[in-house]
C-alpha positions as CSV (number, residue, x, y, z in Angstrom):
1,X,-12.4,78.7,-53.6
2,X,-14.1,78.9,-56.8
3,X,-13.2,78.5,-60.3
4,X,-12.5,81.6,-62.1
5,X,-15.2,82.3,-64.6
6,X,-13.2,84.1,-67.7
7,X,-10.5,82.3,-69.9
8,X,-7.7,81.6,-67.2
9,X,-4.0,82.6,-68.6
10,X,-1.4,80.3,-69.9
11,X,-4.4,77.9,-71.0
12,X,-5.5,77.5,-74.5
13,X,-8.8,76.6,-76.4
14,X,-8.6,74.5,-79.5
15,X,-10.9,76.7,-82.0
16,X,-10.4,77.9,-85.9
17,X,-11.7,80.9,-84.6
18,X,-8.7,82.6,-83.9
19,X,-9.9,86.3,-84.8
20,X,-12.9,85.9,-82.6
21,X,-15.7,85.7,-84.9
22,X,-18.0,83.3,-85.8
23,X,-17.1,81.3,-89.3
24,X,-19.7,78.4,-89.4
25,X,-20.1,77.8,-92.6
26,X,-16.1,77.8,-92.8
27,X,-15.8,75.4,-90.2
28,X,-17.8,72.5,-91.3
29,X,-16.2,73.1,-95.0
30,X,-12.5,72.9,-93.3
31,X,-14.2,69.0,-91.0
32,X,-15.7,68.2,-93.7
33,X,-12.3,68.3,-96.0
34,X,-10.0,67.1,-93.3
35,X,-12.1,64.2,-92.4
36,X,-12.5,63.3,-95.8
37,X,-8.9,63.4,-96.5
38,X,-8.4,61.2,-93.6
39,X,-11.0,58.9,-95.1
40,X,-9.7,58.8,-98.5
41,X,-5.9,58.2,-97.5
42,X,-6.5,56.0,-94.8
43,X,-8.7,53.6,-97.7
44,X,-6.6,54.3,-100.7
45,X,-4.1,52.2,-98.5
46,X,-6.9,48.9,-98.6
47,X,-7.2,47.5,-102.5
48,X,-10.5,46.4,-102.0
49,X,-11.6,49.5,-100.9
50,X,-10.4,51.5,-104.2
51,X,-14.2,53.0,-105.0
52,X,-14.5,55.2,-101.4
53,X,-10.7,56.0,-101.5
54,X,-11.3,57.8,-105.4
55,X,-14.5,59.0,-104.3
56,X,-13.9,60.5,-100.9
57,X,-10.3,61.6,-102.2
58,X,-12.1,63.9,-105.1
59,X,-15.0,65.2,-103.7
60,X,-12.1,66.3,-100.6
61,X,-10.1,67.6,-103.1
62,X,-12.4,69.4,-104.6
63,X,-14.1,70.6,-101.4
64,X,-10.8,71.6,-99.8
65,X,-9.8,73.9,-102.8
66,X,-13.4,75.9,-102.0
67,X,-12.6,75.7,-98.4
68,X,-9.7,77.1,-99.0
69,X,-11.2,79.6,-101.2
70,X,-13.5,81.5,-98.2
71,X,-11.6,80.1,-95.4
72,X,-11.0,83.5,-93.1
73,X,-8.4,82.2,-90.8
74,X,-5.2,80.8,-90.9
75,X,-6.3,77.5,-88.6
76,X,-8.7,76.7,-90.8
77,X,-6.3,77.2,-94.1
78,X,-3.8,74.8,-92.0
79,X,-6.4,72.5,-91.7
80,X,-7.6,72.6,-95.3
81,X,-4.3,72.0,-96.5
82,X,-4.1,68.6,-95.1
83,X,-7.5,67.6,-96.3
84,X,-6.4,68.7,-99.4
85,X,-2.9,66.8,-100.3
86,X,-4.8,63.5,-98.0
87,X,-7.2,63.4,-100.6
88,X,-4.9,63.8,-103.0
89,X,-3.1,61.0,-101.7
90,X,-6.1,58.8,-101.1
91,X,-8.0,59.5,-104.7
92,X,-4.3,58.8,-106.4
93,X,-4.1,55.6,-104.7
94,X,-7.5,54.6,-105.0
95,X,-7.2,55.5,-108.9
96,X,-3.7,53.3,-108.8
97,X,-6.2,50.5,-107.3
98,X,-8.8,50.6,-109.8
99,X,-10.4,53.8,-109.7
100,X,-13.8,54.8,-109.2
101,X,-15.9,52.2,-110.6
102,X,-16.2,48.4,-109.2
């Protein structure tokens, strides 16, 4: 038998394109937040580490609030959202830790 060539039903793809077009630019902004919100809570956690917590946590911040600004679909908002309060989270501990400066 062969495999069925269209989407088969009751399976699901993992895309932030969930009213079928194409949002590229919206995409890498919602990565690009979320991975930096990862980054900066995951350092603001590590003292010595205080200067890419601050950093990553504001420029993901910052990032996330115009991602969230032109984001067109609601996976990517959900996404955003996390980067957003992660970064938060990371730049307000890195800050607690020293801040931005060595």
């Amino acid at each position: 038998m062969s495999q069925p060539s269209g989407p088969v039903k009751g399976r699901h793809r993992l895309t932030l394109n969930t009213d079928g077009k194409r949002h590229p630019l919206q995409n890498v902004m919602t990565a690009a937040t979320l991975s930096l919100g990862v980054l900066a809570l995951v350092t603001g956690f590590i003292v010595d580490a205080h200067m890419v917590a601050s950093w990553a946590g504001a420029l993901g911040f910052l990032g996330g609030l115009y991602a969230q600004y032109i984001s067109a679909t609601t996976a990517e908002r959900s996404l955003n959202i996390v980067g957003i309060v992660g970064s938060f989270v990371g730049a307000a501990l890195g800050i607690y830790h020293h801040g931005f400066l060595p």
